[in-house]
C-alpha positions in Angstrom: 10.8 2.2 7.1 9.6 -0.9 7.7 5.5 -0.7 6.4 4.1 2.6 5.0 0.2 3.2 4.4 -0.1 6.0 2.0 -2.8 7.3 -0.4 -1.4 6.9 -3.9 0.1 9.4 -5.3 4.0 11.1 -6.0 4.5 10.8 -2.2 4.3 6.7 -2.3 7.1 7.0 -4.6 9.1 8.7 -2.4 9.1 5.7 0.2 9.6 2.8 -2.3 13.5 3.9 -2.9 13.9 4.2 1.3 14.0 0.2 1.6 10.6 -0.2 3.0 9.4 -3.9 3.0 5.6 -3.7 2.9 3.3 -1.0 1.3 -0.3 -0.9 1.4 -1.6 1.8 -1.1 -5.0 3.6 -0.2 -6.5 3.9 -3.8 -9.7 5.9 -5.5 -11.1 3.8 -7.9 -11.1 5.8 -10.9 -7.4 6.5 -10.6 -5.5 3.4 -9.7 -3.0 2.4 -12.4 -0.3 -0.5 -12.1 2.9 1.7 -11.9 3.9 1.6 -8.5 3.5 -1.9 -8.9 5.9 -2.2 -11.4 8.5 0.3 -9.4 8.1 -1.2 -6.3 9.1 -4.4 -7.6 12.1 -3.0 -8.8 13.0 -1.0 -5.8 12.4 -4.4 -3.6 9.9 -3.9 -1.7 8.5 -7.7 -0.6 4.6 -7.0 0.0 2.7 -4.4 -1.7 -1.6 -4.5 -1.3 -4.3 -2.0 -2.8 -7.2 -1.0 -0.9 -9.9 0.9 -2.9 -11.7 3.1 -0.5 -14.6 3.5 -2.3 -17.7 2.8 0.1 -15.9 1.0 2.9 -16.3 2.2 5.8 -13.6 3.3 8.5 -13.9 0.2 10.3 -13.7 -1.7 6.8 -10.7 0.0 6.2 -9.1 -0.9 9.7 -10.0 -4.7 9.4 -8.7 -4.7 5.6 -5.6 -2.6 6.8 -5.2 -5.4 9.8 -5.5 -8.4 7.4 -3.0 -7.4 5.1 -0.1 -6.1 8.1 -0.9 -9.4 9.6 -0.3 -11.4 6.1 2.7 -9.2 5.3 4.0 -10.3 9.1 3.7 -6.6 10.4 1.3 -7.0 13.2 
């Protein structure tokens, strides 16, 4: 997999060991932690961003979602 969009959680884990280049990780607030920083470092993937969601809306999200595939040389 080339890019994966994912709320955070077990299942972004998953996808960091499949060779995937860019993440962007859809995050709550109150429960972001560094971790799948640190273990997608290790597991090489290149780009990684954090969106928090909280009080963005959906078109907020699409135009921060954008941004980053477009930094990250996705879109």
């Amino acid at each position: 997999m080339e890019t994966v969009i994912a709320d955070q959680g077990s299942a972004l884990f998953g996808v960091m060991h499949s060779q995937t280049k860019n993440i962007i990780e859809l995050a709550e607030d109150d429960w972001w932690h560094s971790a799948n920083l640190f273990i997608a470092n290790g597991s090489g993937v290149k780009n990684y961003a954090v969106i928090h969601l909280h009080g963005k809306t959906e078109d907020m999200l699409r135009q921060r979602i954008e941004g980053h595939l477009r930094e990250f040389g996705a879109l």
